[in-house]
C-alpha positions in Angstrom: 0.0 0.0 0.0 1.1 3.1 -1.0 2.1 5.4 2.0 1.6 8.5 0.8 -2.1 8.7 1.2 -3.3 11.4 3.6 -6.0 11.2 5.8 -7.8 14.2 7.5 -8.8 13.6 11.3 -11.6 14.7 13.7 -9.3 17.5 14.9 -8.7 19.1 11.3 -4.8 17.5 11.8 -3.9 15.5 8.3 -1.7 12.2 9.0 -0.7 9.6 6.9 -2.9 6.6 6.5 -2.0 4.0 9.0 -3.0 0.7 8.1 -1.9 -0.7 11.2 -4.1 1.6 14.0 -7.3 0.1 11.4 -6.2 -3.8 12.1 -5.8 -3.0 15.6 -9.1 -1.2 16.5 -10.6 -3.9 14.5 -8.7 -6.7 16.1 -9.7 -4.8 19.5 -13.5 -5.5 18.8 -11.9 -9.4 18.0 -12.6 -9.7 14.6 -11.4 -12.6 13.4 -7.9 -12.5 11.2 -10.1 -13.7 8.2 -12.5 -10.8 8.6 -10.0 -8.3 9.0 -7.2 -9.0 5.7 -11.1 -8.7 4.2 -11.7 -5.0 5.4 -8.1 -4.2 5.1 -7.8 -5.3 1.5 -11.4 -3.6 0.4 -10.8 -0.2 2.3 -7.0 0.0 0.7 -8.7 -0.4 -2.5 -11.4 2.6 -1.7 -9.5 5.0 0.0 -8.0 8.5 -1.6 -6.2 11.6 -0.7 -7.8 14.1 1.6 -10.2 11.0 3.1 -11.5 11.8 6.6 -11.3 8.7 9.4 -15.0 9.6 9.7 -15.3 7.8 6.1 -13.2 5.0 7.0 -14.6 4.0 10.2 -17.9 4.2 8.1 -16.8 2.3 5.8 -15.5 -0.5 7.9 -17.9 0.1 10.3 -20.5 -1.5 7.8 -18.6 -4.3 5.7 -18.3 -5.3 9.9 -21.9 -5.2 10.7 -22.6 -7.6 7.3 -19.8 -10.0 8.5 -20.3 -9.9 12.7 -22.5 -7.5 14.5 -21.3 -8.2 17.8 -17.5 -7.6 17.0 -19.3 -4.2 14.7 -21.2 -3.2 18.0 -17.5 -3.2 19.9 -15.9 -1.2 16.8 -18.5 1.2 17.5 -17.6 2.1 21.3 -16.4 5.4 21.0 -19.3 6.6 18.5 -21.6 4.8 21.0 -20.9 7.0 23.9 -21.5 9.7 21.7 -24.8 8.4 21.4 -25.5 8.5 25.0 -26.8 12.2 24.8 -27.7 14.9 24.2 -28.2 14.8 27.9 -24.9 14.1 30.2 -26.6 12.2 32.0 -26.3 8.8 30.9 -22.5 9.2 30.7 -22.7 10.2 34.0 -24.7 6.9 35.4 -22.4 4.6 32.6 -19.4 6.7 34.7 -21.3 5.7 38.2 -21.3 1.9 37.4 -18.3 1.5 35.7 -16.8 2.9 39.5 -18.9 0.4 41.1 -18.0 -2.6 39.1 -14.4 -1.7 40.2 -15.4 -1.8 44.0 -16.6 1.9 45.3 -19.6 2.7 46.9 -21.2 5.4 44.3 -23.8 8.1 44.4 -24.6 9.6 40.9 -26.1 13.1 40.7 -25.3 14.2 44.4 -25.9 18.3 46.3 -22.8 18.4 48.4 -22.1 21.4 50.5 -18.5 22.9 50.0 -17.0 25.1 52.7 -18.5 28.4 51.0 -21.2 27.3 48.3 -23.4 24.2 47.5 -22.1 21.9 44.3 -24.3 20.0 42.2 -21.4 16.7 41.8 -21.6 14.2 38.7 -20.3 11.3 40.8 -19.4 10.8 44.8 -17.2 7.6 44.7 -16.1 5.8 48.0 -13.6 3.3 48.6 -11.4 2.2 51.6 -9.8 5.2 52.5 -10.3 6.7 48.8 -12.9 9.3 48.5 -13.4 11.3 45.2 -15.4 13.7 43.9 -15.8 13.1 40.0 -16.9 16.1 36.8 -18.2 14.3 34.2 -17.8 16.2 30.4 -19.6 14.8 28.0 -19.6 15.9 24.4 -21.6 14.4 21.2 -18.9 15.6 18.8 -15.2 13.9 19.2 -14.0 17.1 17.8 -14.4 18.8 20.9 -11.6 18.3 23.6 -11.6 19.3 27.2 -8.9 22.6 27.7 -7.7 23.6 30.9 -10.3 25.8 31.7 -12.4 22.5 32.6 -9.8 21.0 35.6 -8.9 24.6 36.7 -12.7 24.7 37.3 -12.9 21.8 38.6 -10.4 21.7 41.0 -11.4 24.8 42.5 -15.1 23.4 43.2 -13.2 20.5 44.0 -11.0 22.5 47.2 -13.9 24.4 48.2 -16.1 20.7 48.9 -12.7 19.2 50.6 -12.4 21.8 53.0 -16.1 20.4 54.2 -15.1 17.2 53.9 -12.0 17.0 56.1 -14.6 18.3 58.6 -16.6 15.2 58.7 -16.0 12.7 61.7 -13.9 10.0 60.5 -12.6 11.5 57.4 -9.5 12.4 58.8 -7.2 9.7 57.3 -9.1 9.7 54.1 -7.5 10.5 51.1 -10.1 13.2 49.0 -9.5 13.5 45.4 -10.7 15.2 42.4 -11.5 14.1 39.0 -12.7 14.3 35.6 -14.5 12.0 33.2 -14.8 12.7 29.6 -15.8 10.4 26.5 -13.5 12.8 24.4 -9.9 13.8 25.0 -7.9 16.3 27.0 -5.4 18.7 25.5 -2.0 18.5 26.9 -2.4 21.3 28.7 -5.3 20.1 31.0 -3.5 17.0 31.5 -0.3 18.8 32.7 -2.2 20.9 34.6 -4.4 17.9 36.7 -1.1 15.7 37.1 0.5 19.1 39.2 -2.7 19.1 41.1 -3.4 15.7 42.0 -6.5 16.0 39.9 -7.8 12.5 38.8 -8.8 12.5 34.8 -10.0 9.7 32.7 -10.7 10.5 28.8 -11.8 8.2 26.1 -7.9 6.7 25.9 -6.3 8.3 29.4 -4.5 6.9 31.2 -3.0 5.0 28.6 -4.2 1.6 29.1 -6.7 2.3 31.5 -9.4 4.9 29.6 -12.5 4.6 29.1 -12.2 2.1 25.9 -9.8 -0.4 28.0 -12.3 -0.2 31.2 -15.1 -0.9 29.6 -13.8 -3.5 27.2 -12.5 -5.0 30.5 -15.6 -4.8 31.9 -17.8 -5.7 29.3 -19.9 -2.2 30.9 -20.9 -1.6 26.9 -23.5 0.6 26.0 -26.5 0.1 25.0 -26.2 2.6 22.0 -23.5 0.1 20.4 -25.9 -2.1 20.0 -26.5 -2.5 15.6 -29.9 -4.2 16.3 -31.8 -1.9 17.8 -33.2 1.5 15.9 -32.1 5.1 17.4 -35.7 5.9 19.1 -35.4 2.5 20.5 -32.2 3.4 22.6 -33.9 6.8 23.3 -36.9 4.8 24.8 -34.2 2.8 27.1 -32.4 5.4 27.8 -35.6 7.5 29.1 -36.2 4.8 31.2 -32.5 5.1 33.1 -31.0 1.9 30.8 -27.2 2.9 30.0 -26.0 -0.8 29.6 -26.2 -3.8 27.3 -25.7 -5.9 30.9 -28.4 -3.8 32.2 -31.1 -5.0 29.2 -29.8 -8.2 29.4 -31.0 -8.9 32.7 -34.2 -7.1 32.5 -35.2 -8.6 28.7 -39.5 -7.4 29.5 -38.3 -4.1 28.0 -38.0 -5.0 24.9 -41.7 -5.7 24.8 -42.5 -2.8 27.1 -40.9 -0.1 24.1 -43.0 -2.4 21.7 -40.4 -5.0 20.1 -41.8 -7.6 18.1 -40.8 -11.4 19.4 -38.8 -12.0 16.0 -36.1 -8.6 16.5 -36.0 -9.6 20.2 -34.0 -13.1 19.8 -31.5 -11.4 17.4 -31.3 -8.6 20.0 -30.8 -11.4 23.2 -28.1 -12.8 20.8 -26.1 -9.9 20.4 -26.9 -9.1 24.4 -25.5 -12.6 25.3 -22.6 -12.5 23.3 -21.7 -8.8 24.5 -21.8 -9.5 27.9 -20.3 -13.1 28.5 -16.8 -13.6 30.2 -17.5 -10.8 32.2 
């Protein structure tokens, strides 16, 4: 393959194709070997200059779907939490459980009174002697990046709720912390700004190896907007209803009939359920 095809990003930024980041986003959502020389060898033949990822991931997002929608439905993570909105919300509760699942006591949507003002926190997480106070961003467009404007904020809502805290009876040898949550990325500057401050932060691929995409891959804590068999006012329906998670529709299958799914699209949708959420 020719190297010198450029590609235009997201961000605007123009890089060189990379055939290898394709295999292994596709080999991350465990496509077989076969299925992936396949979408290599048809999306090498398609692409030109000046192509934007957008186009690619389209493009392989659908020979996927025809060849394994399970594997297409774990290609499609990070589009999938941009299909949580418009509302933060569901971020915020995906956020909550994913915290849970890794062994804190969490309240999602909490008043807590700071030392001079009341705060309106995304999630309260507890654990051991870990306590944190987490700001969820969530944005609909993987364009947009947090700055530093959004841990400077942060942290200072963040100092003015720990002055309360170290108040509290027993909190004494607890260790408070701050953090951020976003489905998108952080510019360099936030992140250089959070790591001076002890601010916690979490993006779609921060820390390296433990973001959001390794987390919930470990976890198997997939949305239920990933899902390729149900229609967008179907997730909207679930979503209304407080359902973030394919586990969560998984073990309550009566609302599939309850947002009117006819018994023929509910056994393909129970597949793709069971096959998302096992080993976990």
């Amino acid at each position: 393959m020719d190297s010198s095809i450029n590609i235009i990003k997201h961000s605007g930024d123009i890089v060189p194709f990379n055939v290898d980041k394709l295999k292994d986003s596709l080999r991350r959502a465990q496509a077989s070997e076969e299925i992936i020389q396949q979408i290599v060898a048809q999306i090498e033949s398609a692409i030109y200059n000046g192509i934007t990822t957008k186009k690619i991931y389209q493009m392989a997002f659908k020979m996927l779907k025809g060849k394994s929608r399970v594997s297409a439905s774990k290609y499609k993570l990070k589009k999938a939490l941009m299909e949580l909105g418009p509302s933060g919300f569901p971020f915020e509760k995906l956020v909550g459980k994913l915290l849970a699942h890794e062994g804190f006591e969490t309240k999602v949507g909490v008043i807590v009174q700071g030392n001079c003002v009341q705060h309106e926190v995304d999630v309260i997480a507890q654990k051991d002697n870990y306590h944190y106070m987490i700001e969820c961003k969530y944005h609909s467009d993987q364009g947009r990046f947090c700055n530093v404007k959004i841990p400077l904020y942060i942290h200072s809502r963040f100092l003015d709720v720990e002055k309360q805290w170290e108040h509290q009876k027993g909190h004494e040898a607890k260790l408070h912390k701050g953090g951020v949550y976003t489905n998108t990325r952080f510019t360099t500057d936030a992140i250089q700004y959070s790591k001076c401050v002890g601010l916690l932060l979490t993006s779609w691929d921060y820390p390296m190896g433990n973001g959001l995409k390794d987390r919930i891959d470990k976890s198997g804590f997939h949305p239920l907007t990933a899902l390729t068999t149900i229609t967008k006012s179907e997730k909207t329906k679930l979503l209304d209803k407080g359902i973030v998670l394919c586990k969560e529709l998984s073990e309550t299958p009566s609302l599939l009939n309850e947002i009117g799914i006819d018994k023929s699209r509910q056994k393909k949708i129970l597949e793709d359920l069971e096959a998302l959420c096992k080993n976990h």
